[in-house]
C-alpha positions as a printed Julia matrix, in Angstrom:
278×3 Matrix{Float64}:
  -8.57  -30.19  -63.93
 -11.18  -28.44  -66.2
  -9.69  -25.43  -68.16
 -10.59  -21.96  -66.18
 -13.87  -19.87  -66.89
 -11.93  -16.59  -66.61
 -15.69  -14.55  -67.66
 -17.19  -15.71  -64.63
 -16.73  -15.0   -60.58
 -14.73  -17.75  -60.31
 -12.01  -17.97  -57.58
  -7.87  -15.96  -58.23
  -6.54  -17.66  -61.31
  -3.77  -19.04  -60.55
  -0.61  -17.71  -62.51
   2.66  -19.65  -63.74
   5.74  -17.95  -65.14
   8.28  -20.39  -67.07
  10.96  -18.29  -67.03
  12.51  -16.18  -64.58
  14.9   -13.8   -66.47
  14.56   -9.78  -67.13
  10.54  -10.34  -68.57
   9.69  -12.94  -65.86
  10.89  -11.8   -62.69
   9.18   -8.55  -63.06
   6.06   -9.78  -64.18
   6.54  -12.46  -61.47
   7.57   -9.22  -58.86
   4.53   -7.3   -59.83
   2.26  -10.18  -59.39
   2.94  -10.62  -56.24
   2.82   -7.39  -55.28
  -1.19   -8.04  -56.06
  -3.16   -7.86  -58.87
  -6.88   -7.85  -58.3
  -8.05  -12.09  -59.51
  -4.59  -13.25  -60.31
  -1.94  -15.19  -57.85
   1.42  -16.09  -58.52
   1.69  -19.68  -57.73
   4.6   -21.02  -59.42
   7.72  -20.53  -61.12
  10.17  -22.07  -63.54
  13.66  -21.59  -64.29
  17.21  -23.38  -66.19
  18.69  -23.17  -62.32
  16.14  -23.95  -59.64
  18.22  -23.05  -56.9
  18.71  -19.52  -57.88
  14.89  -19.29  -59.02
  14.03  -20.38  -55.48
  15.99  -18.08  -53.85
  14.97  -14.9   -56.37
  11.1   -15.5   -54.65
  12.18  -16.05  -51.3
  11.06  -12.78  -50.17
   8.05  -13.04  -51.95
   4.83  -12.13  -49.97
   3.27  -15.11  -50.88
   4.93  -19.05  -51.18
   6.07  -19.77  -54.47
   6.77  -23.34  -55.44
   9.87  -24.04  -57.88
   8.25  -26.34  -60.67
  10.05  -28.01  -64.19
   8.4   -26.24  -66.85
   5.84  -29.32  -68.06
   4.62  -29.3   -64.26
   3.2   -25.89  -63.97
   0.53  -26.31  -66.21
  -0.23  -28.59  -63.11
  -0.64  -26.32  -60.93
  -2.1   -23.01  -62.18
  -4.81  -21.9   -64.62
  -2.66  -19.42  -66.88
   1.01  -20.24  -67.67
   3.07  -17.33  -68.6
   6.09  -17.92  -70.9
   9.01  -16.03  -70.38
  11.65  -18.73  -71.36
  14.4   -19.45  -74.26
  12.75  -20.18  -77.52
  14.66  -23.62  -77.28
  12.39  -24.59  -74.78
   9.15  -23.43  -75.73
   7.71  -26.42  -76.64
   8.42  -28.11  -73.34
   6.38  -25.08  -71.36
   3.7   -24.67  -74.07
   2.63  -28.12  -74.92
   1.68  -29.34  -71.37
  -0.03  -25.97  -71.18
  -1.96  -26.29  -74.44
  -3.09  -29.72  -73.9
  -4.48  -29.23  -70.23
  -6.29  -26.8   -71.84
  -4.82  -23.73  -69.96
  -4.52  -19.98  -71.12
  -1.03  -19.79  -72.07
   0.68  -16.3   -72.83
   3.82  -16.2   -74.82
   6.44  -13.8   -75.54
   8.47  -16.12  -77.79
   5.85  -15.56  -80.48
   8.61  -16.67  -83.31
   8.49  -19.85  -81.6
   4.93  -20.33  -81.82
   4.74  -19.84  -85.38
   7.64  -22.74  -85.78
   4.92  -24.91  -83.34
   1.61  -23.85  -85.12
   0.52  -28.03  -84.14
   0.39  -26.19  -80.57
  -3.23  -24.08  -82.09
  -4.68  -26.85  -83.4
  -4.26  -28.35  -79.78
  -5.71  -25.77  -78.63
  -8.51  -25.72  -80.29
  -9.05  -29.89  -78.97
  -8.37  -28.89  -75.83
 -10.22  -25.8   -75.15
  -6.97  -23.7   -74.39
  -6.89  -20.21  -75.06
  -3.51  -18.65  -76.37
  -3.16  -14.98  -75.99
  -0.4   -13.62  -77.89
   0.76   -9.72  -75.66
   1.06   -6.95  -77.68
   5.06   -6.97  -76.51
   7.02   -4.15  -77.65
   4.73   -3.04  -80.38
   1.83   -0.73  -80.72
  -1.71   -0.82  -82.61
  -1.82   -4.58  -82.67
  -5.79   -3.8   -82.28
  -5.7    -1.43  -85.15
  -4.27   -3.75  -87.42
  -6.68   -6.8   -86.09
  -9.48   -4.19  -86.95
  -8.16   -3.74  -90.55
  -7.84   -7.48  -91.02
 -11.83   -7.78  -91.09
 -11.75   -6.1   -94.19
  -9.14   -6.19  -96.79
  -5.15   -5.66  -95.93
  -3.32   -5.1   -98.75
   0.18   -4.47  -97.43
   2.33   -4.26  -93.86
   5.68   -3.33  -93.43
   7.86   -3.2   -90.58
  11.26   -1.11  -90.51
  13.1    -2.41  -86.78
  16.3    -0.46  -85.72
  18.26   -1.42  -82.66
  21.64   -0.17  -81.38
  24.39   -3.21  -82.45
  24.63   -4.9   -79.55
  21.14   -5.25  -79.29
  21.35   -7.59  -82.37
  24.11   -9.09  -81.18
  24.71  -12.98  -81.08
  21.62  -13.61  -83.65
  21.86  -16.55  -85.5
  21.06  -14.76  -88.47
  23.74  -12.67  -88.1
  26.06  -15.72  -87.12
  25.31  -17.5   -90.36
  25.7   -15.07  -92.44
  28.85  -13.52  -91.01
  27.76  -10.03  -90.03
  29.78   -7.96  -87.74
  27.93   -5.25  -86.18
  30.53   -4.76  -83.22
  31.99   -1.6   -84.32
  29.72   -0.28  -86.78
  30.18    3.82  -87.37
  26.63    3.9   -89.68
  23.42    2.22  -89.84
  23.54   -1.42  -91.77
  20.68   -3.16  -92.92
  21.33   -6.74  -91.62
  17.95   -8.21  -92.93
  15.29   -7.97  -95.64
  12.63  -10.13  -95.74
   9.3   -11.8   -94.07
   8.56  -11.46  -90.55
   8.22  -15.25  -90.17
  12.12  -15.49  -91.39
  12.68  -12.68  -89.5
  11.98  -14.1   -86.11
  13.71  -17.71  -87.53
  16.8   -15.48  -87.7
  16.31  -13.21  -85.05
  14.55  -15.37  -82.22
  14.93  -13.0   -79.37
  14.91   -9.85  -80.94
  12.15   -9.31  -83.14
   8.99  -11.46  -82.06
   6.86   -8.69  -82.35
   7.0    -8.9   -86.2
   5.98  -12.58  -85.79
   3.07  -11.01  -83.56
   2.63   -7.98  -86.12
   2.32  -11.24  -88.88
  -0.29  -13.11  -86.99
  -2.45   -9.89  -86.14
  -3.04   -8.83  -90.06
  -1.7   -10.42  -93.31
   0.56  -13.47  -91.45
   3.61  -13.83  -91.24
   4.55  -14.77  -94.74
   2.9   -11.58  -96.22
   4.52   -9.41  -93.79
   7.42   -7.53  -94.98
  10.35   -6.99  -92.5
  13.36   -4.61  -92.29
  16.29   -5.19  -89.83
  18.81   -2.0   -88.9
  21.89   -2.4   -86.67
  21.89    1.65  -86.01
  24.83    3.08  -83.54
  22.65    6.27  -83.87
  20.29    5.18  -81.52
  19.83    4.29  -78.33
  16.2     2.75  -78.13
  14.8    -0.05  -80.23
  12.35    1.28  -82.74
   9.8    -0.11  -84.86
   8.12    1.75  -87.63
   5.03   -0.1   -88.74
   3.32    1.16  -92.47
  -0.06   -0.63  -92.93
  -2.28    0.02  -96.3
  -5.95   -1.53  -96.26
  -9.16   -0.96  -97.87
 -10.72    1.07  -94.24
  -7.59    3.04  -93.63
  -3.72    3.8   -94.34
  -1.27    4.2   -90.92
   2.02    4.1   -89.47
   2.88    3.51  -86.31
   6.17    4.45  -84.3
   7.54    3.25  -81.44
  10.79    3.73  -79.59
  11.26    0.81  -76.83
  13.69    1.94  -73.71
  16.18   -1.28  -73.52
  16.44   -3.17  -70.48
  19.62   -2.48  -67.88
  19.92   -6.45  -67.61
  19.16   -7.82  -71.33
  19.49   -5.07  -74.26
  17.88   -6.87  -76.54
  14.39   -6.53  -74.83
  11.75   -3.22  -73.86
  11.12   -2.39  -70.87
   7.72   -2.25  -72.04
   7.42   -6.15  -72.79
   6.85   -7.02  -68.81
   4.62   -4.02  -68.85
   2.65   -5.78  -71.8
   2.42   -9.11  -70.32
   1.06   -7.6   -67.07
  -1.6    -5.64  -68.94
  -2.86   -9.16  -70.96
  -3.05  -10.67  -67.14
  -4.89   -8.27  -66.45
  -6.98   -8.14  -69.3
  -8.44  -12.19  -68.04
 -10.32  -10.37  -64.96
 -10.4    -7.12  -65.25
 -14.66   -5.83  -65.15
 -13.46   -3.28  -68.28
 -10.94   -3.53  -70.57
  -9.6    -1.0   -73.48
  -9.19   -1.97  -76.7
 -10.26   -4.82  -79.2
């Protein structure tokens, strides 16, 4: 199956979600609800037989798929799964030449073989903006000179809780009474240690001066309630900062609400007659 023209009038792309947890199932809910050029056609999920019956009352059949078997059967595979498996979703993907969208975007820099694939294959991977802001401002400031980026993250304890960082080092933040800086370093050892709570400074990395060159601060803060990222960039066209406080989820704390919302805006993004933004 040839990889997807998504610029031209080309039939609904065909959408894939590997993954079916607090970011999947609502991308996967709004989906079907209808998106103008995109159709949910598949899902994948650790338990099948709960995955089935989450889409049962879908508008629209949903098949059930392993992960390597929906790159068979859609045009764009969405992942929303474990980092431990990302390799097992993206790969197939990648080499059928696919657009693949992850959210594990630590993962991806711990698979970097997977661009160079890409690039063989004609697969397009599109990296969502997640819960972070001004990605586009800081890809704009990368065609001239960057000369540093900093990232301050501070989430309330539990959401750090359970990170192997944290587990290796033997860090309690279970009844912390002040804020604790549990990490100082790059963003690509940064999302090593924190896999599913920080990605976006493994995205923040890949948008400007990579990940290596990216500085990153981590704050278990029982002062507040939201996750928040506080982004300072200093290049030759300009000097920001950027602020953003993420509403946790109900089911996972450690993720934004605003991380489906992201993903849905990139699918949109692949058919959409105007889009916003570089």
């Amino acid at each position: 199956m040839e990889s997807p023209n998504i610029m031209s009038n080309s039939p609904v792309l065909r959408v894939g979600i590997g993954g079916l947890g607090t970011v999947g199932y609502a991308v996967a809910r709004r989906l079907d609800q209808g998106i103008p050029g995109l159709r949910l056609t598949a899902v994948s999920a650790g338990d099948p037989d709960r995955a089935g019956k989450r889409v049962a009352d879908f508008s629209a059949p949903v098949a059930v798929l392993p992960l390597e078997k929906l790159a068979d059967a859609c045009d764009v595979v969405v992942e929303c799964a474990p980092a431990a498996v990302f390799r097992q979703l993206a790969e197939p993907a990648i080499g059928a030449g696919r657009v693949f969208i992850p959210i594990s975007v630590g993962a991806l820099l711990e698979n970097w073989s997977l661009v160079a694939l890409a690039e063989k294959t004609g697969a397009r991977i599109i990296v969502p903006s997640g819960a972070l802001l001004g990605l586009d401002a800081v890809r704009a400031a990368g065609e001239g000179r960057i000369e540093s980026v900093r990232m301050v993250t501070r989430k309330p304890p539990r959401g750090l809780a359970g990170a192997p960082y944290l587990e290796t080092h033997g860090i309690d933040v279970s009844n912390l009474d002040a804020p604790l800086k549990v990490f100082e370093g790059t963003a690509r050892e940064g999302a090593a240690g924190f896999p599913a709570n920080v990605n976006v400074a493994a995205a923040l990395g890949l948008a400007g001066v990579g990940p290596d060159a990216t500085r990153l601060e981590i704050w278990a803060d029982p002062t507040v309630s939201r996750n928040t990222h506080h982004i300072t960039v200093e290049a030759d066209s300009a000097r920001f900062e950027l602020s953003i406080e993420n509403v946790p989820t109900d089911e996972n704390p450690r993720t934004g609400r605003l991380v489906a919302h992201s993903v849905i805006a990139t699918l949109r993004r692949l058919t959409a007659p105007l889009t916003v933004g570089a």
